[in-house]
VONUDREN-541338 format. One record per residue: residue in three letters; x, y, z of N, C-alpha, C, O in turn; residue number from 1. Coordinates in steps of 0.2 Angstrom, whole numbers, plus 2048, in hexadecimal, padded with zeros to 3 digits. Layout:
! residues N
<r res="ala" n_x="X" n_y="Y" n_z="Z" ca_x="X" ca_y="Y" ca_z="Z" c_x="X" c_y="Y" c_z="Z" o_x="X" o_y="Y" o_z="Z" n="NUM"/>
...
! end
This chain:
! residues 128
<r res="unk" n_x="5ED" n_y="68B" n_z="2D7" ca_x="5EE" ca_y="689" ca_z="2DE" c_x="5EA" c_y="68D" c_z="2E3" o_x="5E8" o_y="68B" o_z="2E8" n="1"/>
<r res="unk" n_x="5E8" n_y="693" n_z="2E1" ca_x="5E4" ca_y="698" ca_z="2E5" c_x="5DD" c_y="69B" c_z="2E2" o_x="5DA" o_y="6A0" o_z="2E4" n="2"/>
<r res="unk" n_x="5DC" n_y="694" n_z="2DE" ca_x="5D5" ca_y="695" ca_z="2DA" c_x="5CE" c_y="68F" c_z="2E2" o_x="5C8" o_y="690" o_z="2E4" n="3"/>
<r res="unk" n_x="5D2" n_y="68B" n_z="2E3" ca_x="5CD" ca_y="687" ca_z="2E7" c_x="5CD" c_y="68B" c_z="2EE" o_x="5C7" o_y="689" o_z="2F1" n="4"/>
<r res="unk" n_x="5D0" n_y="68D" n_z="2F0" ca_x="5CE" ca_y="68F" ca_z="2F8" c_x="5CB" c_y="695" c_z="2F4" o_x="5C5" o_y="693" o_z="2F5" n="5"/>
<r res="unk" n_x="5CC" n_y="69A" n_z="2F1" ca_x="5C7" ca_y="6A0" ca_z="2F1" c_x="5C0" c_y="69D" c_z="2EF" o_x="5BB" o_y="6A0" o_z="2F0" n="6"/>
<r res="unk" n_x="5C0" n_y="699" n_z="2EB" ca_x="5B8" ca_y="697" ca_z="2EC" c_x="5B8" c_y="693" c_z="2F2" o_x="5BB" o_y="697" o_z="2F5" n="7"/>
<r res="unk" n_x="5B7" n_y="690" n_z="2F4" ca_x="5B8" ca_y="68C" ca_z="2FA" c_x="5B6" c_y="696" c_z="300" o_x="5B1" o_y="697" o_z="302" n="8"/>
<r res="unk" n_x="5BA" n_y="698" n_z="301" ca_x="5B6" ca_y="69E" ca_z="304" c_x="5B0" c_y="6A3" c_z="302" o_x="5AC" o_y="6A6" o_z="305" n="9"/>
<r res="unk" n_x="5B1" n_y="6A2" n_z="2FC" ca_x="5AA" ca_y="6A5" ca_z="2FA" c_x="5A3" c_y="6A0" c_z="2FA" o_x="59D" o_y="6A3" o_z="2F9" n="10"/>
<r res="unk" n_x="5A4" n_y="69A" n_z="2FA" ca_x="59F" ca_y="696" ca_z="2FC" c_x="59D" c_y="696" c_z="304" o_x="597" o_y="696" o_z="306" n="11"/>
<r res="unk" n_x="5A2" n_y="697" n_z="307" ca_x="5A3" ca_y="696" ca_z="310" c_x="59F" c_y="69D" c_z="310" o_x="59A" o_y="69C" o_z="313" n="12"/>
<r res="unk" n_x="5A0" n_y="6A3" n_z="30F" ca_x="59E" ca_y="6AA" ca_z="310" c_x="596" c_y="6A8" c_z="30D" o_x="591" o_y="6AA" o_z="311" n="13"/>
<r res="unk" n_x="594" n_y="6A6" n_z="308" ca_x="58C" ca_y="6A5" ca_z="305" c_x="58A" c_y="6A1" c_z="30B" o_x="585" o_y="6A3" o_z="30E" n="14"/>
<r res="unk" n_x="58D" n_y="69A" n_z="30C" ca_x="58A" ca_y="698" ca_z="312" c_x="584" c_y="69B" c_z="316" o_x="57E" o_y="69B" o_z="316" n="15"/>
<r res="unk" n_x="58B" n_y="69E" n_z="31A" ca_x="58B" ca_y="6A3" ca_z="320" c_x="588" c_y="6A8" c_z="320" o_x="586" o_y="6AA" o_z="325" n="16"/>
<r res="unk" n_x="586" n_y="6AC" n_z="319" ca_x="581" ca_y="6AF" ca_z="31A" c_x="578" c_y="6AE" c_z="318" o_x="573" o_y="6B1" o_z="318" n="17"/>
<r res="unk" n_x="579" n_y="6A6" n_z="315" ca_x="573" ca_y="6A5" ca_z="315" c_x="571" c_y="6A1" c_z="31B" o_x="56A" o_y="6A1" o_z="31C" n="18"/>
<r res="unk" n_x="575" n_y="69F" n_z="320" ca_x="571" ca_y="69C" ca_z="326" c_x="573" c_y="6A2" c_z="32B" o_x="571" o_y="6A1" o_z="331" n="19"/>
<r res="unk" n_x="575" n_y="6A8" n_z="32A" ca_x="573" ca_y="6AE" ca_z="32D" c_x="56E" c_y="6B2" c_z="32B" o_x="56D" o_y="6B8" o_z="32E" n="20"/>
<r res="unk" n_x="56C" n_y="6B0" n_z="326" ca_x="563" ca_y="6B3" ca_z="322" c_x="55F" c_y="6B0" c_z="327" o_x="55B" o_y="6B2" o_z="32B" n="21"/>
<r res="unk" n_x="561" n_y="6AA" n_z="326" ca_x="55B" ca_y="6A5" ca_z="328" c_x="557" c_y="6A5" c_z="32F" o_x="551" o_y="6A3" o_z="331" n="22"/>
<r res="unk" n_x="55E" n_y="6A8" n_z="335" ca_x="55E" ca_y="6A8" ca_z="33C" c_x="55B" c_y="6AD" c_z="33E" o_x="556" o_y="6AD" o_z="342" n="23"/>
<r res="unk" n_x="55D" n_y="6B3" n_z="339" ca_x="556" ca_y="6B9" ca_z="338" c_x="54D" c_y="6B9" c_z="338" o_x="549" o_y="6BD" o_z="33B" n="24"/>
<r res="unk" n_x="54E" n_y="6B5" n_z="335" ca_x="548" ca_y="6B7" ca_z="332" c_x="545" c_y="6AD" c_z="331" o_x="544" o_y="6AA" o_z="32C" n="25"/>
<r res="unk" n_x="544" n_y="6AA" n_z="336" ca_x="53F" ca_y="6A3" ca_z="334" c_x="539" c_y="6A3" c_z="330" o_x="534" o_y="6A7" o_z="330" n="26"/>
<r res="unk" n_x="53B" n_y="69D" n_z="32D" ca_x="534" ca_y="69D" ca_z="328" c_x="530" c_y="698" c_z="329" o_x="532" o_y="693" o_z="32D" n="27"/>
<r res="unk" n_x="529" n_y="697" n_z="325" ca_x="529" ca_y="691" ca_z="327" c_x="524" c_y="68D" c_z="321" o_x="51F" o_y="68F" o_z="31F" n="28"/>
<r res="unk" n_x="527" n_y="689" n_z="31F" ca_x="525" ca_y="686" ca_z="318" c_x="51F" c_y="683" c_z="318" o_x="51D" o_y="67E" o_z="31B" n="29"/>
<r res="unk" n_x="51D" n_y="686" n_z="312" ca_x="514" ca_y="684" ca_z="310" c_x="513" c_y="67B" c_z="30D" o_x="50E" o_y="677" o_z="30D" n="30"/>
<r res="unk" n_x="51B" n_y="679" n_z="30B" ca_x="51A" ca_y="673" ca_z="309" c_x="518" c_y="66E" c_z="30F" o_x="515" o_y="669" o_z="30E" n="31"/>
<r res="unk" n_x="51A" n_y="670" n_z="314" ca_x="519" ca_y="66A" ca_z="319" c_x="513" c_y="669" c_z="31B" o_x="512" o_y="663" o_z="31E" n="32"/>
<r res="unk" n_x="50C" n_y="66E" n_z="31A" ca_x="507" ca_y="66C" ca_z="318" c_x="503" c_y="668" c_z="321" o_x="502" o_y="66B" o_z="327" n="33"/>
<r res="unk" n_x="500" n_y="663" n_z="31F" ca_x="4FE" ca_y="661" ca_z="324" c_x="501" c_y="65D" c_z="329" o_x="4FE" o_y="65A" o_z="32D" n="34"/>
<r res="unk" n_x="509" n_y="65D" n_z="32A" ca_x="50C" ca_y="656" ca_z="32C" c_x="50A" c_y="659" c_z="336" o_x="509" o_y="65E" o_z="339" n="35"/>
<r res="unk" n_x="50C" n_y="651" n_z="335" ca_x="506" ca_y="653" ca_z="33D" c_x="50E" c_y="654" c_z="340" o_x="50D" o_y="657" o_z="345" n="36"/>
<r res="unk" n_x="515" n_y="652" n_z="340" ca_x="51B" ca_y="656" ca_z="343" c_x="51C" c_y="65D" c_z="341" o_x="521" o_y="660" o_z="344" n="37"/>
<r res="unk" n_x="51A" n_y="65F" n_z="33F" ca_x="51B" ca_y="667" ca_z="33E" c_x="516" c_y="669" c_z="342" o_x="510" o_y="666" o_z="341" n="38"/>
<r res="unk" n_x="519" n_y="66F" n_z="348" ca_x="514" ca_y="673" ca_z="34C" c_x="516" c_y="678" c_z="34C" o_x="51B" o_y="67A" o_z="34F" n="39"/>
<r res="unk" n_x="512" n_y="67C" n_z="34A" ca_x="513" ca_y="686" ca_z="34B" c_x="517" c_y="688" c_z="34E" o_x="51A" o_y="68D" o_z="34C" n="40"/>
<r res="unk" n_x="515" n_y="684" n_z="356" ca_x="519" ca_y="688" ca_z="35B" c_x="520" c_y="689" c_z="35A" o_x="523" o_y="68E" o_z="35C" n="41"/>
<r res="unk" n_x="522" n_y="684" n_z="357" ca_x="528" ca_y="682" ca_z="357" c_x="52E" c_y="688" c_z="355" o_x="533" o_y="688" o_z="357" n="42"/>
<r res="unk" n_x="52A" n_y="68D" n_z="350" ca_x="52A" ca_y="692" ca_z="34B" c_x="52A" c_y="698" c_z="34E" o_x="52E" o_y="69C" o_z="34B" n="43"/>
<r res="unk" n_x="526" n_y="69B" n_z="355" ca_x="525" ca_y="69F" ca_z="355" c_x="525" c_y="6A0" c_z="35D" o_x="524" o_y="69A" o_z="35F" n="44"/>
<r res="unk" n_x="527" n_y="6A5" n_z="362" ca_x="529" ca_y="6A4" ca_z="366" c_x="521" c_y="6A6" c_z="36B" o_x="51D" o_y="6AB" o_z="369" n="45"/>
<r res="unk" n_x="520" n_y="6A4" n_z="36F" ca_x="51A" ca_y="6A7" ca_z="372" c_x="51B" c_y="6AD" c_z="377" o_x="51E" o_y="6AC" o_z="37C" n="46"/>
<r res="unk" n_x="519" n_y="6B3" n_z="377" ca_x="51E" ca_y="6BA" ca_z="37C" c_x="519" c_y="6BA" c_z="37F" o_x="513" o_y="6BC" o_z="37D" n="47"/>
<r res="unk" n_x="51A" n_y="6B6" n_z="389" ca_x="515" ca_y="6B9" ca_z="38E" c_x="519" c_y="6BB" c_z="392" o_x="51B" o_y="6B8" o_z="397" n="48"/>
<r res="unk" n_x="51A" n_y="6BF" n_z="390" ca_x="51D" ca_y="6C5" ca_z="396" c_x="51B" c_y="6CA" c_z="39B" o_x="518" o_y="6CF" o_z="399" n="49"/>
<r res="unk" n_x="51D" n_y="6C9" n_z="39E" ca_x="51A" ca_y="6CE" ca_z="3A6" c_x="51B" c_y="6D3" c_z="3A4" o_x="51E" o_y="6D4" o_z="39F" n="50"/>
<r res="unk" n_x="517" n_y="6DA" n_z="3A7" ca_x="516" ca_y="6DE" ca_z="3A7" c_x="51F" c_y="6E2" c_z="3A8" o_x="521" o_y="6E6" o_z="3A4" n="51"/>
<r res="unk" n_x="524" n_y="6DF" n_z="3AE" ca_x="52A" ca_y="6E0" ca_z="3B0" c_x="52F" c_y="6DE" c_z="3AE" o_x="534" o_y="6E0" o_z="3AF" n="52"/>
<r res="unk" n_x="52F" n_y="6D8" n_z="3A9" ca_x="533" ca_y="6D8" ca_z="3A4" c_x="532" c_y="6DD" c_z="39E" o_x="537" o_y="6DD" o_z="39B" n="53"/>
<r res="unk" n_x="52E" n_y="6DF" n_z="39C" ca_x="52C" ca_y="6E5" ca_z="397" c_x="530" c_y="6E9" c_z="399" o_x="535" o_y="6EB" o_z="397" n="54"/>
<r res="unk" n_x="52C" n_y="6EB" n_z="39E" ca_x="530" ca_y="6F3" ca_z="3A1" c_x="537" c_y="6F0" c_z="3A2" o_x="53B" o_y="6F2" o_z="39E" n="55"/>
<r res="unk" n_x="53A" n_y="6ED" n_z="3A6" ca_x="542" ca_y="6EA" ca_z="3A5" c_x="545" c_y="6EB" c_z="39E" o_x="54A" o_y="6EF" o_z="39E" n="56"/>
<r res="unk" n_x="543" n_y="6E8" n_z="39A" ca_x="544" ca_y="6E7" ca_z="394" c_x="543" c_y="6EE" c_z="391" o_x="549" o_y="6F0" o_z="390" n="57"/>
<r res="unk" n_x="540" n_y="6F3" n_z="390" ca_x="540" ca_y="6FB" ca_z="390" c_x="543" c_y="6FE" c_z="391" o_x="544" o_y="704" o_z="38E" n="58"/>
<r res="unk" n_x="546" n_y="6FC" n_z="398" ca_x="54C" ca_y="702" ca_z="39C" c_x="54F" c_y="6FF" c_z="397" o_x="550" o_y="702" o_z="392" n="59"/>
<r res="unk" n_x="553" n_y="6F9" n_z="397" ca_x="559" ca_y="6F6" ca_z="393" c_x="55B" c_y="6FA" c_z="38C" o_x="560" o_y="6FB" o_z="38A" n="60"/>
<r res="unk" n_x="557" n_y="6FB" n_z="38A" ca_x="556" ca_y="6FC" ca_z="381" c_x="556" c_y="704" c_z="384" o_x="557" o_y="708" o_z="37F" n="61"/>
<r res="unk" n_x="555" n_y="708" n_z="388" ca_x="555" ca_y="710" ca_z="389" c_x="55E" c_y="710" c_z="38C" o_x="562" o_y="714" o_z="38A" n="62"/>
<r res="unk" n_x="55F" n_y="70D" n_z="391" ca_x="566" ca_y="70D" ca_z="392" c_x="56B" c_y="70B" c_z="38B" o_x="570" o_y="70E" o_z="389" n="63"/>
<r res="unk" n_x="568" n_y="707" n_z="388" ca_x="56F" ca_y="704" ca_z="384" c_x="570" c_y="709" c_z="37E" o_x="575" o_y="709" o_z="37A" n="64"/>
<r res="unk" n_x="569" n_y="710" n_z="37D" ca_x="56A" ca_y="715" ca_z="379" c_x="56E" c_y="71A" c_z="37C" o_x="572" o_y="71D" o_z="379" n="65"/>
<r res="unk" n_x="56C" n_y="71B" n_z="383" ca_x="570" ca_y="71F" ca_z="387" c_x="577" c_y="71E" c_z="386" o_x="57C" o_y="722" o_z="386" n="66"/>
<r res="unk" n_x="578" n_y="717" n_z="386" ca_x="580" ca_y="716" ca_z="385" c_x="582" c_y="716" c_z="37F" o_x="588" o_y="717" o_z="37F" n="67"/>
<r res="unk" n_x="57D" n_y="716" n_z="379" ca_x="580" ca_y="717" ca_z="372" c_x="580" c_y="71E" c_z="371" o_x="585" o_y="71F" o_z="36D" n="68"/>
<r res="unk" n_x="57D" n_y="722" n_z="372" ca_x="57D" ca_y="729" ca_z="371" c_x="585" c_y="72C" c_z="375" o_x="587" o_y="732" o_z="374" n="69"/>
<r res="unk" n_x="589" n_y="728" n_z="37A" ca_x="58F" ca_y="72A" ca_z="37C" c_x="595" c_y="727" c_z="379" o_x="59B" o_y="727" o_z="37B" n="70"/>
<r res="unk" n_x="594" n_y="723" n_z="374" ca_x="598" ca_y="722" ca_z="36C" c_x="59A" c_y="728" c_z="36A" o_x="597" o_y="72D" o_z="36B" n="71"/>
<r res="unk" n_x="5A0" n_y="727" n_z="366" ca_x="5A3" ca_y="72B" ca_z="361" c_x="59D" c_y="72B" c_z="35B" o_x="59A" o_y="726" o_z="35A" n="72"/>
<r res="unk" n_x="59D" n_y="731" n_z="358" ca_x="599" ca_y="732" ca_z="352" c_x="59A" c_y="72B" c_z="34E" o_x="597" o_y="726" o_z="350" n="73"/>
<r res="unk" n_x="59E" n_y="72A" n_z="349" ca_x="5A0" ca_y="727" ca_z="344" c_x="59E" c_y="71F" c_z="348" o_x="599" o_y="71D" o_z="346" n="74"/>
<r res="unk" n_x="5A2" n_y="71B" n_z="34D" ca_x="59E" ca_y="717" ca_z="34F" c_x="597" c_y="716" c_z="353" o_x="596" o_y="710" o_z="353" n="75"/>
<r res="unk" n_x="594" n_y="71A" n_z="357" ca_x="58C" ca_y="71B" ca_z="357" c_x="588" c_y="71B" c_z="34E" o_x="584" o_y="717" o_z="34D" n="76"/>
<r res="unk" n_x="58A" n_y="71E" n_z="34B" ca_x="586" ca_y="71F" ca_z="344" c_x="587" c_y="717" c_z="341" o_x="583" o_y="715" o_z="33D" n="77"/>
<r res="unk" n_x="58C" n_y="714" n_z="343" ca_x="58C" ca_y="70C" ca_z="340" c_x="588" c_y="707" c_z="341" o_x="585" o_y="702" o_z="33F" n="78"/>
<r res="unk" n_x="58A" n_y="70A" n_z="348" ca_x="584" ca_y="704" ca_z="34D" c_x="57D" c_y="706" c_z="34C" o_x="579" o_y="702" o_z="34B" n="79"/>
<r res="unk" n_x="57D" n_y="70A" n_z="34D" ca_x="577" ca_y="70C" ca_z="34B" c_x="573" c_y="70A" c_z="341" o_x="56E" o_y="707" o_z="340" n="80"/>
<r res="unk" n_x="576" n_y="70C" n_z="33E" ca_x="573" ca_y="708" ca_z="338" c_x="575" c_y="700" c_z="33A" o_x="570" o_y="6FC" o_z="339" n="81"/>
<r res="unk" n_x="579" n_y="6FE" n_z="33C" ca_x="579" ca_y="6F6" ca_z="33E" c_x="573" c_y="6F2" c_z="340" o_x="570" o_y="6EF" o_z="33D" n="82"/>
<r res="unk" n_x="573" n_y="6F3" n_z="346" ca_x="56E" ca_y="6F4" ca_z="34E" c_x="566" c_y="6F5" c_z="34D" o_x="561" o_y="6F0" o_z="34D" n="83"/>
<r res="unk" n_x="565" n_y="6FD" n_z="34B" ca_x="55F" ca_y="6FC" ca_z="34C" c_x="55C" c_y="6FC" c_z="344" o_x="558" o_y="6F8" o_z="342" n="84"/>
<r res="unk" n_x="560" n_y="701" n_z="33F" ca_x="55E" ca_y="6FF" ca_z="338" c_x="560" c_y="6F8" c_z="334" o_x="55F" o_y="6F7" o_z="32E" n="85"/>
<r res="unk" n_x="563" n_y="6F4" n_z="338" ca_x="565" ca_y="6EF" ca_z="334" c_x="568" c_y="6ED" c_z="32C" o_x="567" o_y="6E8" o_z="328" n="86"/>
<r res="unk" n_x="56C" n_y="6F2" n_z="32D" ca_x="56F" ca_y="6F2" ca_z="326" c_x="575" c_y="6EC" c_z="327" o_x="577" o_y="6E9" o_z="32C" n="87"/>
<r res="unk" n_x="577" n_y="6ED" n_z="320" ca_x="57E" ca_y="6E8" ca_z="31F" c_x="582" c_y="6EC" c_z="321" o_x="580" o_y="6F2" o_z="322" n="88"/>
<r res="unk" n_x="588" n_y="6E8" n_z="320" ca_x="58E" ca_y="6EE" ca_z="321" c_x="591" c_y="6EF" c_z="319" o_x="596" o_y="6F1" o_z="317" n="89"/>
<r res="unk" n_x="58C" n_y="6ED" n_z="315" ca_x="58F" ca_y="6EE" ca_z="312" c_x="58B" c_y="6F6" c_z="30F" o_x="58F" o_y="6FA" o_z="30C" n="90"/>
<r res="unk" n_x="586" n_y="6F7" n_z="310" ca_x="581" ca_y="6FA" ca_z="310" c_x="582" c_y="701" c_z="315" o_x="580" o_y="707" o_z="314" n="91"/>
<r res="unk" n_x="585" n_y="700" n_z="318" ca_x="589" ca_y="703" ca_z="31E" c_x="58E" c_y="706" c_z="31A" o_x="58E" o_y="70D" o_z="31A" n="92"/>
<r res="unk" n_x="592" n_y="705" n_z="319" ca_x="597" ca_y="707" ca_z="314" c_x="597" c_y="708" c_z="310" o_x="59C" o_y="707" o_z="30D" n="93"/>
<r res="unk" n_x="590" n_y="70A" n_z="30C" ca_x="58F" ca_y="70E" ca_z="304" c_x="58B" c_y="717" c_z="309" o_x="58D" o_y="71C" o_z="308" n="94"/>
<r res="unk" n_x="587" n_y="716" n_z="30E" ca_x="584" ca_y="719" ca_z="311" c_x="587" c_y="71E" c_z="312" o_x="584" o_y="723" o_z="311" n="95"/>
<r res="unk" n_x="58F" n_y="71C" n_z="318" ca_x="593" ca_y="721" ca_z="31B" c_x="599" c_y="721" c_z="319" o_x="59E" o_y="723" o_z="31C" n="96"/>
<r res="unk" n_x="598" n_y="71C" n_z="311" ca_x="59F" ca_y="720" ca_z="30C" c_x="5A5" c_y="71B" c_z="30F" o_x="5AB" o_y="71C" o_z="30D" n="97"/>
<r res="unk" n_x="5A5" n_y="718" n_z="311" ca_x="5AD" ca_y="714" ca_z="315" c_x="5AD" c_y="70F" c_z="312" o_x="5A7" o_y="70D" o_z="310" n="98"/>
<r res="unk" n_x="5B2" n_y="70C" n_z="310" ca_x="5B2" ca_y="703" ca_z="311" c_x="5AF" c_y="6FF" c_z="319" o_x="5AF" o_y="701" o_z="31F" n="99"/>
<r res="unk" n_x="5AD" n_y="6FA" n_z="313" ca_x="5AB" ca_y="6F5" ca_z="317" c_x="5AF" c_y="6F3" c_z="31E" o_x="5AD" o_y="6F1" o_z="323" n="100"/>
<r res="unk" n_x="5B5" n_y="6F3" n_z="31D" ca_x="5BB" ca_y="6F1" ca_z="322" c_x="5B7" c_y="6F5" c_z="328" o_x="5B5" o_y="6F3" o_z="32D" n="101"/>
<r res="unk" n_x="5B8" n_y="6FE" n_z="325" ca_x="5B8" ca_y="702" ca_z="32A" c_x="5B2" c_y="701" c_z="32D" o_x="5B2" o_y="703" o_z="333" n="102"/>
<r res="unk" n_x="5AE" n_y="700" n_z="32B" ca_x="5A5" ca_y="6FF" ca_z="32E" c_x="5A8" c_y="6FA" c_z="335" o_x="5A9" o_y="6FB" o_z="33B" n="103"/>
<r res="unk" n_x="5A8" n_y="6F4" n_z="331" ca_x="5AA" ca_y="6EE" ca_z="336" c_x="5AF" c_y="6F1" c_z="33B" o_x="5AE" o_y="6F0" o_z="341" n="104"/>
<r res="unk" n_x="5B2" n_y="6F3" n_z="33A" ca_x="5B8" ca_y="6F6" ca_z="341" c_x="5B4" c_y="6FB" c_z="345" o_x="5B3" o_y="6F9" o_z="34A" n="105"/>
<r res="unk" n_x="5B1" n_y="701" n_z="343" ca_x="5AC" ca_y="704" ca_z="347" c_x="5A7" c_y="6FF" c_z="34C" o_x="5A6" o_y="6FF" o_z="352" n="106"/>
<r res="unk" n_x="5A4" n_y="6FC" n_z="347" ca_x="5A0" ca_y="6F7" ca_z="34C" c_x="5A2" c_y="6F3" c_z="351" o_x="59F" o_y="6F1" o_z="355" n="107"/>
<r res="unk" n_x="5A9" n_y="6F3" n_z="350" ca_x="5AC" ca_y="6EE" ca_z="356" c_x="5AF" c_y="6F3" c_z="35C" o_x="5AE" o_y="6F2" o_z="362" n="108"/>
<r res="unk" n_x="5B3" n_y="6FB" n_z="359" ca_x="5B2" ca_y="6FD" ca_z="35D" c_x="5AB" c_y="6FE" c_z="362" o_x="5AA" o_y="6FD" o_z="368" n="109"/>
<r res="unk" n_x="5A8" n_y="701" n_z="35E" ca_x="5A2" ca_y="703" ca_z="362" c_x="5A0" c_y="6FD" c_z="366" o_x="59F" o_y="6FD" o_z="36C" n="110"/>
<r res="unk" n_x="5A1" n_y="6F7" n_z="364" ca_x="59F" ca_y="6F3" ca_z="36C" c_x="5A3" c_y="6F2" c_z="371" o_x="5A2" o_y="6F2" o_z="377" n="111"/>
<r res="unk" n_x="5A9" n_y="6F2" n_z="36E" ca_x="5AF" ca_y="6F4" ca_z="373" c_x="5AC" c_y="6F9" c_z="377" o_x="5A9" o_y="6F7" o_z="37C" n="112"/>
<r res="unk" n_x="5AC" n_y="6FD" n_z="377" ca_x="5AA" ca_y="703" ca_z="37A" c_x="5A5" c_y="702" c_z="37D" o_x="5A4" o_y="703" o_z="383" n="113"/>
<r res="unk" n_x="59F" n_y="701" n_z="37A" ca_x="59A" ca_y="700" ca_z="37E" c_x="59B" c_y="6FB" c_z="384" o_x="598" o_y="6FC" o_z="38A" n="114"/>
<r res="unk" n_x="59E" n_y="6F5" n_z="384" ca_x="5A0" ca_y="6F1" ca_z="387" c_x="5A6" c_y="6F2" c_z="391" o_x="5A7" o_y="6EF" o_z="396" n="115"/>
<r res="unk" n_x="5A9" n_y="6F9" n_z="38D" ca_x="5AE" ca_y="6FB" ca_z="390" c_x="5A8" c_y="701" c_z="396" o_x="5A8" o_y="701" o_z="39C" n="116"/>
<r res="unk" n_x="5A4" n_y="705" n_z="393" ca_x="59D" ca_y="707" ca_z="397" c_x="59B" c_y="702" c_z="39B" o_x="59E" o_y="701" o_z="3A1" n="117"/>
<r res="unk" n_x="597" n_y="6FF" n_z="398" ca_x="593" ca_y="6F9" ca_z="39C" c_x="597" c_y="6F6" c_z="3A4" o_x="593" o_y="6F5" o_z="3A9" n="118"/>
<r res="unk" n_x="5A0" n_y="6F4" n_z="3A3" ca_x="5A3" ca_y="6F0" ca_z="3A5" c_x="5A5" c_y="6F6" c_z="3AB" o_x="5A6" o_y="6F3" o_z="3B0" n="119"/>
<r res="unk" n_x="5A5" n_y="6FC" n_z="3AA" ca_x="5A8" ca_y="701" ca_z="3AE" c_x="5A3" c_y="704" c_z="3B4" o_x="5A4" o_y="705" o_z="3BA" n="120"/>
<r res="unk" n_x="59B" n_y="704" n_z="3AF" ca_x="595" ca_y="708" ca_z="3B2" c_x="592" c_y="701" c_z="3B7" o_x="58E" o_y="702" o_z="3BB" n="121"/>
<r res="unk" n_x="595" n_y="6FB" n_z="3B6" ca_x="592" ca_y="6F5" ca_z="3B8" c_x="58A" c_y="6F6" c_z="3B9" o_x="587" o_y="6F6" o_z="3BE" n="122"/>
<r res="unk" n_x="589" n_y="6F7" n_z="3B1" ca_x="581" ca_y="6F7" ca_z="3AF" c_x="580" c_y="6F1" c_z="3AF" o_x="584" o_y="6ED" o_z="3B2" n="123"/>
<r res="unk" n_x="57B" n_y="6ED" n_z="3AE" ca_x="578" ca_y="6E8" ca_z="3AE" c_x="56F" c_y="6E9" c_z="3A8" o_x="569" o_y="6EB" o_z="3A9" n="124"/>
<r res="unk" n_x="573" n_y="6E5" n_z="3A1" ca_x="570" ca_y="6E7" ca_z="39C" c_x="56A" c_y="6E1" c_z="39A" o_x="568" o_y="6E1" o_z="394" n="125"/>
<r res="unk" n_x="568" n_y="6DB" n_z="39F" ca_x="567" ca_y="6D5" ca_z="39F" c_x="561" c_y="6D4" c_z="3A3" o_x="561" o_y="6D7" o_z="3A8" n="126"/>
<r res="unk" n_x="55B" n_y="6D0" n_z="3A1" ca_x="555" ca_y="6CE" ca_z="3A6" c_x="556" c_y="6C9" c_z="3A8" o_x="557" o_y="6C4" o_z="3A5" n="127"/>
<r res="unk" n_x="557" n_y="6C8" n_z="3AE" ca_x="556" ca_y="6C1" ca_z="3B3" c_x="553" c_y="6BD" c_z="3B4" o_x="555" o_y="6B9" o_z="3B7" n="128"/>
! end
């Protein structure tokens, strides 16, 4: 009775991390060749961006370190392989020895928290 729902979640879990690969990282297949509906752009984002959105965009990513450097050791160190090392959690959790459970709860707190700065310092972390 408890054989089809855990496949049934293990199928749902394979899902979800293949159309979470996929969100990553677009590709773009060789098979389609010449069709005249396939356009490049489609693919690839074009970045023309002003000089002051750059700089906007630089303070944001220099504050949001500022803000993670005022983290607890243990969740700063998660987020940080998460974020900018892009690790798994699970990856995460051979690294700094925890279960996966605990990774995942650190990362939540850390946004918590980070969330709780933001909301307090009435930063403004967003280009208009």
């Amino acid at each position: 009775g408890k054989f089809l729902p855990w496949v049934m979640r293990i199928a749902h879990n394979l899902t979800i991390d293949y159309f979470r690969s996929n969100k990553r990282m677009p590709t773009v297949s060789e098979t389609v060749g010449y069709n005249e509906e396939y356009n490049i752009f489609d693919f690839i984002g074009i970045s023309d961006e002003c000089s002051e959105t750059k700089i906007i965009k630089s303070q944001i990513e220099n504050d949001l370190r500022n803000l993670v450097t005022q983290l607890p050791e243990d969740q700063r160190e998660v987020l940080e392989l998460r974020i900018f090392k892009e690790l798994s959690f699970k990856e995460i959790a051979e690294e700094t020895d925890v279960s996966i459970n605990t990774a995942l709860g650190r990362m939540r707190y850390a946004i918590i928290n980070l969330r709780k700065v933001i909301y307090n310092n009435n930063i403004i972390l967003t280009v208009d």
